[in-house]
C-alpha positions as CSV (number, residue, x, y, z in Angstrom):
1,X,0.0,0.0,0.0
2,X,1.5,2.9,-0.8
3,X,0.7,5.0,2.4
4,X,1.2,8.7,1.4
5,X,-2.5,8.0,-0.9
6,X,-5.1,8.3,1.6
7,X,-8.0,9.3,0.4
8,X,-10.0,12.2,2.4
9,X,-13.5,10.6,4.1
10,X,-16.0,12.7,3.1
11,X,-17.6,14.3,6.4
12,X,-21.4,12.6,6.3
13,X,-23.0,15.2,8.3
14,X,-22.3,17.8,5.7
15,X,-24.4,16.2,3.3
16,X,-27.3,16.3,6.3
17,X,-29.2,19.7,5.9
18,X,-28.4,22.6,7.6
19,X,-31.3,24.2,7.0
20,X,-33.3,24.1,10.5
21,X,-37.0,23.4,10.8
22,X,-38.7,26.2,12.3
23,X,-41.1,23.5,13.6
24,X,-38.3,22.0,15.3
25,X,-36.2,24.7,15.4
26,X,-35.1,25.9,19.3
27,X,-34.4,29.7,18.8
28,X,-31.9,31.4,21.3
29,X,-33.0,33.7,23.7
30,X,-30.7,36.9,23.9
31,X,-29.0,38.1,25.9
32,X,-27.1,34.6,26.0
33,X,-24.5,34.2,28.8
34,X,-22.1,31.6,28.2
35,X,-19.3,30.1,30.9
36,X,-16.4,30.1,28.4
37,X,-12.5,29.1,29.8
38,X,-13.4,30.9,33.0
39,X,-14.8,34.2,31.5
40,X,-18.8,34.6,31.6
41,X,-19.5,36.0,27.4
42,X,-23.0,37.5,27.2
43,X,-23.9,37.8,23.8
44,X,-27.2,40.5,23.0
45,X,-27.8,39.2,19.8
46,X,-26.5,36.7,17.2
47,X,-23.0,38.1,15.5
48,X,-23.7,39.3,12.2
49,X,-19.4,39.7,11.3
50,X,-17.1,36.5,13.0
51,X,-13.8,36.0,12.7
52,X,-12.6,31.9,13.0
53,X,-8.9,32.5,14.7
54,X,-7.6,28.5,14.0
55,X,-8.4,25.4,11.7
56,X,-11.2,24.2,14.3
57,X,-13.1,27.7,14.9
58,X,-13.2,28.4,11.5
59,X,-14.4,24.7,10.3
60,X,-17.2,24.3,13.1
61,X,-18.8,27.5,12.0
62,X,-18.6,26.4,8.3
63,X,-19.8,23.5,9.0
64,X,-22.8,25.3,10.6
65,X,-23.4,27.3,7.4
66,X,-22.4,30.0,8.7
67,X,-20.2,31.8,5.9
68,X,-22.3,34.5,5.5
69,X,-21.7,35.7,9.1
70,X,-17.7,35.7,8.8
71,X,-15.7,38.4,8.1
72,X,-12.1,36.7,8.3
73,X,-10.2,33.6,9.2
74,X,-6.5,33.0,10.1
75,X,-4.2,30.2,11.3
76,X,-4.9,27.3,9.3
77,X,-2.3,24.2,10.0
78,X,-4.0,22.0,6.6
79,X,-6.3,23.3,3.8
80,X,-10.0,23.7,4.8
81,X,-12.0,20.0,4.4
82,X,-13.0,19.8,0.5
83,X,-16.3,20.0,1.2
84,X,-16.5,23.1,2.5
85,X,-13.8,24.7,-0.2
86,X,-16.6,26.6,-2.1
87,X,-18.2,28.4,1.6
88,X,-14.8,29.0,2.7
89,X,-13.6,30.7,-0.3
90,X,-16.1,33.7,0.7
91,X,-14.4,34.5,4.0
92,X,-11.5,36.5,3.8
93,X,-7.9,34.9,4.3
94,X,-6.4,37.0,6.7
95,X,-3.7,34.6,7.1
96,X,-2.8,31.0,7.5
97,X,-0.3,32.0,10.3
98,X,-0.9,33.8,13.1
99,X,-2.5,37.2,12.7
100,X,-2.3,40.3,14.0
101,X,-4.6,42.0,16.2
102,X,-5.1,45.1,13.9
103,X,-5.8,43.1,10.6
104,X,-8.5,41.4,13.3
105,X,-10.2,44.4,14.0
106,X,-9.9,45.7,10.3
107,X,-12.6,43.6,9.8
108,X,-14.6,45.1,12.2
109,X,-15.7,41.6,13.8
110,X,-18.5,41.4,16.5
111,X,-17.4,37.9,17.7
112,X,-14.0,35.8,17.5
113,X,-13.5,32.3,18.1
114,X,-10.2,31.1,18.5
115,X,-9.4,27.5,18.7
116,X,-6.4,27.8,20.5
117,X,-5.0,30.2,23.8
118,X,-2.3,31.4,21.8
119,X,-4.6,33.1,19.7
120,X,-6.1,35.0,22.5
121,X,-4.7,33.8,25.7
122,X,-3.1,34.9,28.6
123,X,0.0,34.7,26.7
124,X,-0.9,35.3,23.1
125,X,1.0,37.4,20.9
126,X,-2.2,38.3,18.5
127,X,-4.2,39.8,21.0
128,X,-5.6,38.7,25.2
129,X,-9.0,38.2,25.8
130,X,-9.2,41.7,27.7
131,X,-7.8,43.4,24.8
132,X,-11.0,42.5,22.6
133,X,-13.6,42.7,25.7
134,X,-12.4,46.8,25.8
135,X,-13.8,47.3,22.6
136,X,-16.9,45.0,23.1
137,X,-16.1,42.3,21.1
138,X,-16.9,39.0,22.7
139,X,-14.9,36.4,22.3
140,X,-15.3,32.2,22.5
141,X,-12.0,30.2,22.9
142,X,-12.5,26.3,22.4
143,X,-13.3,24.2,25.2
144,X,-11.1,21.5,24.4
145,X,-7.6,23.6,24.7
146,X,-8.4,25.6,28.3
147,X,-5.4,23.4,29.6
148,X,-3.6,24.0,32.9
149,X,-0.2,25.7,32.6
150,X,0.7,24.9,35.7
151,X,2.8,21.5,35.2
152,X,3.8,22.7,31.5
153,X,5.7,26.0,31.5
154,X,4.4,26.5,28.0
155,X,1.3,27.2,26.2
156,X,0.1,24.5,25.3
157,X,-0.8,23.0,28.9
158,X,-1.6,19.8,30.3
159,X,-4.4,17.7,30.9
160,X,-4.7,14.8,33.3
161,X,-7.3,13.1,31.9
162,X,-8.2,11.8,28.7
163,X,-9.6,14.3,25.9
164,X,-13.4,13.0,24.6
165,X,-15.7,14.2,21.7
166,X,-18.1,15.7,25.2
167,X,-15.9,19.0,24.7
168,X,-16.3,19.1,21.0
169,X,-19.8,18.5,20.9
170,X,-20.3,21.2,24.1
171,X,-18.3,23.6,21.7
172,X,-20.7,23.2,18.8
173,X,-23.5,23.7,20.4
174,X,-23.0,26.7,22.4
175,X,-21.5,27.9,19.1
176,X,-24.8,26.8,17.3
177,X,-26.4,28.5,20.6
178,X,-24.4,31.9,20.0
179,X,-25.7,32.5,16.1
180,X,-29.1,31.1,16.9
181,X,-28.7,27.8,14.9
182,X,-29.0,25.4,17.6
183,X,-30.6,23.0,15.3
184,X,-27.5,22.8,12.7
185,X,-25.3,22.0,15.7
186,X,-27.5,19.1,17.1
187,X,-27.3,17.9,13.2
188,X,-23.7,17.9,13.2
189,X,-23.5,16.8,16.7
190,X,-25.9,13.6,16.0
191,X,-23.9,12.7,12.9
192,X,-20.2,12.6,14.7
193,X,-22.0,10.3,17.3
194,X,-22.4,8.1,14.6
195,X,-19.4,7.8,13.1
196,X,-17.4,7.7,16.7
197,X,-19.9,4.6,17.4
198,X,-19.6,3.2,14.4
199,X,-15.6,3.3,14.6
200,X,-15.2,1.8,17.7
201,X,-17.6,-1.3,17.0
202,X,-16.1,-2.0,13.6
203,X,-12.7,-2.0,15.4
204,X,-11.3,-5.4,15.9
205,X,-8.0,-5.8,17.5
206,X,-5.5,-8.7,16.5
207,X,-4.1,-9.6,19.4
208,X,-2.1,-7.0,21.9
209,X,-2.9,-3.3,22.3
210,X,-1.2,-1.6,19.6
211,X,0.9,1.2,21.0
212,X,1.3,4.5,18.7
213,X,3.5,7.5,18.9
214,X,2.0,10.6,16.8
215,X,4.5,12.7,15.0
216,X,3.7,16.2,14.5
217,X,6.4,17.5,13.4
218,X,9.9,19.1,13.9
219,X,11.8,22.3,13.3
220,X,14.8,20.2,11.8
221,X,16.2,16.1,12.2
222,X,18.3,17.5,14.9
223,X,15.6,19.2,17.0
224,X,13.3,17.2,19.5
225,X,10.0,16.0,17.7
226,X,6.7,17.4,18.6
227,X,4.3,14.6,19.7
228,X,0.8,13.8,20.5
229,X,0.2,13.8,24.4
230,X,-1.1,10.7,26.1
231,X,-4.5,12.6,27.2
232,X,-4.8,14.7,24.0
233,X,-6.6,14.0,20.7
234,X,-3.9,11.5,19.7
235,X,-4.4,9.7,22.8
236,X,-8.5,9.6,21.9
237,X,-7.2,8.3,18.4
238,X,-5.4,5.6,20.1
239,X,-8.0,4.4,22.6
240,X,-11.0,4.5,19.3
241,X,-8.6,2.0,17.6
242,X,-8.8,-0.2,20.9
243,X,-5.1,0.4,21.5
244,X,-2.8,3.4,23.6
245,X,-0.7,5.8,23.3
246,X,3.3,4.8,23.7
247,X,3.7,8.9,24.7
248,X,3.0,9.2,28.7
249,X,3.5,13.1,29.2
250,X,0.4,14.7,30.1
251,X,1.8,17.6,28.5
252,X,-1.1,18.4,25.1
253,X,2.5,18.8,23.1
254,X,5.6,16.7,24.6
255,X,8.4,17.4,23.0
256,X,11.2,14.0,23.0
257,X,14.5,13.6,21.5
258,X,14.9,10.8,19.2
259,X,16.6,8.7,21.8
260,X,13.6,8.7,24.3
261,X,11.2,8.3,21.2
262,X,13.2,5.1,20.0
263,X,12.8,4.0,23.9
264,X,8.8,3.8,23.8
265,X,9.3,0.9,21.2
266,X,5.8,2.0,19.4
267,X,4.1,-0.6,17.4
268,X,3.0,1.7,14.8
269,X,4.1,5.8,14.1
270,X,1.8,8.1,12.9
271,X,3.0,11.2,10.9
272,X,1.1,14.3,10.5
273,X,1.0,15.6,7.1
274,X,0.6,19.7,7.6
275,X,-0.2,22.1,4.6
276,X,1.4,25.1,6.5
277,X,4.9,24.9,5.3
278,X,6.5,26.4,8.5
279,X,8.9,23.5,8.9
280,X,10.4,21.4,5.7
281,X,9.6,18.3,8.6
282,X,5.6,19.4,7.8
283,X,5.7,17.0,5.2
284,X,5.0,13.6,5.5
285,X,7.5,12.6,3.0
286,X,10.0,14.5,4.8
287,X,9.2,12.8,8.2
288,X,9.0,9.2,6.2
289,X,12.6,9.7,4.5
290,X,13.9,10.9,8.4
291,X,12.9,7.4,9.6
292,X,13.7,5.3,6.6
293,X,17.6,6.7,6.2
294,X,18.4,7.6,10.2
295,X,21.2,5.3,11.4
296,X,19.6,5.0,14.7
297,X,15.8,5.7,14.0
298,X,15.7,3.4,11.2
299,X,16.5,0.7,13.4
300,X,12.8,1.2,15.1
301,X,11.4,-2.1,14.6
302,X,7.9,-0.2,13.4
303,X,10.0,2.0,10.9
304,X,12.0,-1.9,9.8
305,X,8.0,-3.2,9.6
306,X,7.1,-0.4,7.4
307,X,4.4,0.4,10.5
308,X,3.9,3.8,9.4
309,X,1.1,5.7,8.6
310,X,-0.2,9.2,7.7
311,X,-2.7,11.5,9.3
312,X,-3.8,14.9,8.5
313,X,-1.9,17.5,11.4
314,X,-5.1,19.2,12.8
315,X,-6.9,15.8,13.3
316,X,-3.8,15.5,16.1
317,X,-5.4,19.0,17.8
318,X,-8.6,18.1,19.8
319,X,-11.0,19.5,17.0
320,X,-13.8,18.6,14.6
321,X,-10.7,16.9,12.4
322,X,-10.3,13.8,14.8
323,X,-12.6,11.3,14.3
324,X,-11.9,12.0,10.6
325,X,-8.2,11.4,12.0
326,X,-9.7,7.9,13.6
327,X,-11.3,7.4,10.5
328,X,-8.2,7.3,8.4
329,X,-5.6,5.8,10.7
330,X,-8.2,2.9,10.5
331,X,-8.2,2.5,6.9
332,X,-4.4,1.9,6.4
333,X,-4.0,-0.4,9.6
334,X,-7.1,-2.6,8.1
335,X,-5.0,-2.4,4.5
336,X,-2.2,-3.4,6.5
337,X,-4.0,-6.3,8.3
338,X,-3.3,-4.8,11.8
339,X,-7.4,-4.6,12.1
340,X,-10.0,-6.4,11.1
């Protein structure tokens, strides 16, 4: 199998309508106050110009059908689903790296929802959350990445247990909630309930646990690799496909030199292919020829079994991606005969 030619799973849920029955239809009643990463949001009426800061933010409210209300995205790790190409190509691009707060505010936005701290954390560099709450813009950070930055010195945080699809789904529907769509999000909410259930019953192990280790990337062969955390979305991949992750930092984004990765022994490694271009390690022919012609790495018995597959980057990042993520790490191990 040649394993750089996965195909993309089309998302089901976007070929459910979006449309919402106004028989059915539970409208929102404004002001909305909403308990968001330990800041209350009160929102008077539904936001007429977004702004999606991140992959995640910007997908979930495309995925609502809500192009029409965004003035701007930013920060995009892979290209926008396939699916969704034709509503995203009417937002503006502000950037696929991070933004700036003025070219934010340029598009006079009345919301932003950021999928990530660094966008508009504590310790962003864009912009903190105080900095858009002076000019009354509210703004909605995604559940799933409030981490504690207490054990990690670094933004990215830690988390002690096990991420689930219960903060992604609590993130689409007080999104839904917020532009007064509530019955798109419960469409989109029943459908990935589907596909998580239907994953894990169709999952068959052979045998063992398989372990994994999921490679993000690296700023060259030399640095440390950025890796999947053992209670992050790679970990979730891992426990849908019946197995674990061989990473045990509770850190969301574990960084490991190649001598303690080659130490965890992983059954199979999983490389992220990115679209960003930051790093030439983004690609995942990059990270496959790293593996194959490293004296030491290549000596991995999963690299010597050929165990590696590829994963689109943001389905490694708690978001709408990972159970597409699941989805396709599933496909190759079944093509390899891991899974039945």
């Amino acid at each position: 199998m040649n394993i750089l030619k996965t195909g993309l799973t089309v998302f089901s849920f976007y070929a459910v309508s979006l449309v919402a029955n106004p028989a059915s239809a539970t409208s929102t009643h404004y002001p909305l106050s909403i308990e968001n990463c330990g800041a209350t949001v009160i929102f008077e009426k539904a936001p007429k110009r977004a702004v999606g800061l991140g992959q995640n933010s910007a997908e979930i409210l495309l995925l609502l059908g809500l192009e029409d209300k965004m003035v701007g995205t930013a920060f995009w790790p892979s290209k926008v689903l396939p699916e969704l190409a034709e509503a995203n190509a009417k937002v503006k691009l502000l950037t696929v790296e991070f933004p700036t707060f003025e070219s934010i505010l340029a598009q006079n936005p009345d919301f932003v929802a950021a999928a990530l701290p660094s966008l508009i954390g504590p310790t962003s560099k864009v912009a903190k959350r105080e900095d858009f709450d002076k000019i009354g813009v509210p703004s909605y950070i995604s559940p799933s990445t409030c981490l504690s930055t207490e054990k990690v010195k670094n933004e990215y945080g830690s988390r002690d247990q096990l991420w689930n699809m219960d903060q992604l789904y609590k993130e689409i529907d007080e999104l839904s909630q917020i532009f007064d769509v509530k019955d798109r999000g419960q469409s989109l909410i029943t459908d990935l309930k589907k596909r998580e259930g239907a994953l894990r019953s169709s999952v068959s192990m052979k045998g063992r646990k398989l372990s994994y280790i999921f490679w993000f990337s690296s700023p060259s062969p030399t640095a440390d690799a950025y890796l999947g955390g053992k209670n992050g979305a790679s970990g979730f991949i891992a426990d849908v496909l019946g197995g674990k992750n061989a990473i045990n930092a509770e850190a969301e984004w574990p960084t490991l030199g190649w001598e303690s990765i080659i130490a965890t022994n992983p059954d199979f490694i999983v490389v992220a292919n990115l679209d960003r271009n930051r790093w030439e390690l983004d690609k995942p022919e990059a990270k496959i020829k790293f593996l194959t012609t490293d004296p030491a790495v290549s000596q991995i018995p999963a690299v010597k079994n050929k165990a590696i597959v590829v994963m689109d980057g943001q389905a490694m990042n708690p978001t709408i991606r990972t159970i597409y993520g699941a989805e396709q790490v599933a496909e190759q191990l079944k093509a390899l005969g891991q899974l039945n």
